[in-house]
N, C-alpha and C positions, 0 to 999 in steps of 0.2 A: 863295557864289554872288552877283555881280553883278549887279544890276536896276538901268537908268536908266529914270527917269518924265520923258517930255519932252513939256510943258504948259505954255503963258504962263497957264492962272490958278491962280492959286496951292491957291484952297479944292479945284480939280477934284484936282492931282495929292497935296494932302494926303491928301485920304479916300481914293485906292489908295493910297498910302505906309500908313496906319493898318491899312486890310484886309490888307494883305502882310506886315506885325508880326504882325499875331492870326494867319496862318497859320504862320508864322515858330513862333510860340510854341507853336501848338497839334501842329505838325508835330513841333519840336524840332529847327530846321534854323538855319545862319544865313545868314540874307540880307542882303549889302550893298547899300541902297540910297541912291541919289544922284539931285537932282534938277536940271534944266535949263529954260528958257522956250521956246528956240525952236530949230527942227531944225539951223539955220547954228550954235550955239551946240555942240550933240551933234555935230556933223560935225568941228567944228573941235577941239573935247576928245577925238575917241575914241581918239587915237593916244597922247595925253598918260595913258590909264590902263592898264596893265597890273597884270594880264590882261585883255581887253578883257569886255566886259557879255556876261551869257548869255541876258537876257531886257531889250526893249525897250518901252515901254510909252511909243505914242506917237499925240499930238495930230496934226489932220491943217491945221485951220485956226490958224493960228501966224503970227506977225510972218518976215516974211521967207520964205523957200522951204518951200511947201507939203508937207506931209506925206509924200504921197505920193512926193513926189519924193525927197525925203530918202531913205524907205525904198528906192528904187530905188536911189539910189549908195550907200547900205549894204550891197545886196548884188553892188554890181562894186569892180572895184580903185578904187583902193586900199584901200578897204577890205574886200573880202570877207566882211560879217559874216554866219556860219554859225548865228548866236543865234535867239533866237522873237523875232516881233516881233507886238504884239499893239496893233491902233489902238483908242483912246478917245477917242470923236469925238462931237459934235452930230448930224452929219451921216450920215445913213442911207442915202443916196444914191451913196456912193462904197464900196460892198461887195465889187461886182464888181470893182476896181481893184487892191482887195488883192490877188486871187488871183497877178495879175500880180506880186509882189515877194514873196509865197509868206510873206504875214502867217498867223501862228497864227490868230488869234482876229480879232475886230471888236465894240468895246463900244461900244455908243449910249447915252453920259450922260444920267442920267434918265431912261432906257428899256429897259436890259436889268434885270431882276433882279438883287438886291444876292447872292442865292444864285448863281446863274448867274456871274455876276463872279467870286465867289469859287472855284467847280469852275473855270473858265477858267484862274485864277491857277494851282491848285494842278496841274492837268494840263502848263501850262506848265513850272511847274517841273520836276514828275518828266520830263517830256521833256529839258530842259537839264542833269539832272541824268547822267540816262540819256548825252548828250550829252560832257557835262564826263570822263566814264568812255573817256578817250583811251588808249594803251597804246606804247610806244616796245619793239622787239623789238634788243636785244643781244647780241654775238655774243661770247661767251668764249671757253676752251680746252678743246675740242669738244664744246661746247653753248650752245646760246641759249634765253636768258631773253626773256619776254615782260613787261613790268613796265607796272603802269600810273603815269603819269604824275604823277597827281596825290595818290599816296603816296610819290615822292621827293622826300627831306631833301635831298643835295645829292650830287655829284661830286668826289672826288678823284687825284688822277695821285698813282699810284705806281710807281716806276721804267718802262717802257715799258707798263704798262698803266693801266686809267682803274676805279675802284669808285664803284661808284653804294650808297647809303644812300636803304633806305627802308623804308616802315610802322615795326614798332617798333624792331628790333633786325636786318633784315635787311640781306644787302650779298652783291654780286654783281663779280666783276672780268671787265672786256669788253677788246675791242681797238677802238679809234677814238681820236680827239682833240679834246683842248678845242676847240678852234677849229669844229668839226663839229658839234659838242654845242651848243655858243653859239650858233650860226648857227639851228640846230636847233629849241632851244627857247628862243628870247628871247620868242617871241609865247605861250608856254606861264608866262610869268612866271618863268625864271631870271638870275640876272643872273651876270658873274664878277666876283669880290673877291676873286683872287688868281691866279697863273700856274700855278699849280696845284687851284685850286678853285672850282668853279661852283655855285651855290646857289638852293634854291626861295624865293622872296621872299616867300611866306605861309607858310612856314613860323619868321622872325625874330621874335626879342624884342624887339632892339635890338642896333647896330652904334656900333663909333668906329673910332679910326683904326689902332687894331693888330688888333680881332679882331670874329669877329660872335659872337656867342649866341643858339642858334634855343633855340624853347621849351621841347623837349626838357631844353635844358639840355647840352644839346654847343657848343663854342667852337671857332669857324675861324675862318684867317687873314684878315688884310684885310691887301691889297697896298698901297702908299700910290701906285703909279702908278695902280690903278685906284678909289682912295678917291672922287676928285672926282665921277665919273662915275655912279659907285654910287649915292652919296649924292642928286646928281640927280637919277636915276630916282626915286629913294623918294619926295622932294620931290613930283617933280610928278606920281607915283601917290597921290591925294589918300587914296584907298580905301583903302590900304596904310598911309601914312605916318601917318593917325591910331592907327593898331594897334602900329606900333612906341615905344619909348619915347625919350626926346629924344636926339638924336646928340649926340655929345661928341668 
């Protein structure tokens, strides 16, 4: 799970970054979190990280475009972010504001309860979690599967039809096309590395230029037409590309 803490002072967004480890640990969940200064900064990165944040944890008085406003184009195009978004702010005054961009929560630094912070965080999660529990329905040879999302390994084309791989050892053969699939789920975190293969990107070890290796420990093709681009992505999925091992 995804969390960005977006705050110009640094000690504020440390101590929720610290509190959301102890939940992390005490939960047994893992959370990726990453931090930002100011909302023009989060606006301008959120396209750059796939899969996008499931929880926002954000400052409202910031250098440059106010808080609030931020959260208001987070939830129109282009971005449409569906995430919690939860303000930590000085400022007590601007409560009723949230309702209008349909914030989770509202934390008044040094004035909510350090317990109360913490129930906020963890009810968040389980909502994103709850959330993240997407499901993509596929149509085989006369039956369809309902699969959730984010227990697919990857997609492969086999003669005119397409198998999906996922949880441990399971696989299903649908009728549809890469191209549909791709279109589909790029904002679900798949990427394709081969003309035949589409792949969940949290699910890799590490990639080069003949094949990938998810952690499983299964090995697919990498296409060298769509290498460059791949490898991009990973690149400038910061959140991603520290988890894979070095490209070669």
């Amino acid at each position: 799970m995804r969390i960005i803490i977006c705050d110009d002072s640094t000690n504020q967004s440390s101590k929720y970054e610290m509190l959301l480890k102890e939940i992390a640990k005490e939960e047994n969940i893992l959370l990726d979190i990453s931090k930002t200064s100011s909302g023009d900064q989060l606006l301008f990165g959120l396209f750059e990280n796939l899969p996008p944040p499931d929880i926002v944890l954000l400052d409202i008085h910031m250098p440059g475009t106010d808080g609030i406003v931020v959260a208001d184009k987070l939830r129109r195009p282009p971005y449409d972010f569906k995430g919690e978004i939860i303000f930590i702010t000085v400022d007590a005054s601007r409560v009723l504001e949230a309702f209008d961009v349909e914030a989770f929560h509202y934390i008044v630094k040094n004035v909510t309860p350090v317990d109360k912070v913490v129930t906020i965080f963890k009810l968040a999660i389980k909502r994103a979690e709850i959330r993240k529990k997407e499901y993509i329905m596929l149509k085989g040879v006369g039956e369809y599967q309902n699969i959730e999302i984010d227990s697919i390994k990857y997609f492969k084309v086999f003669d005119h039809l397409i198998k999906v791989y996922y949880d441990e050892k399971q696989e299903f053969e649908f009728y549809s096309s890469m191209k549909k699939l791709e279109i589909a789920l790029l904002s679900k975190g798949f990427l394709r590395s081969h003309r035949s293969c589409l792949v969940a990107v949290n699910k890799i070890l590490k990639f080069n230029t003949i094949n990938i290796t998810l952690k499983t420990g299964e090995v697919l093709p990498m296409g060298r037409r769509y290498f460059a681009d791949f490898k991009m992505a990973i690149i400038n999925n910061k959140a991603v590309s520290e988890k894979i091992m070095p490209l070669t």
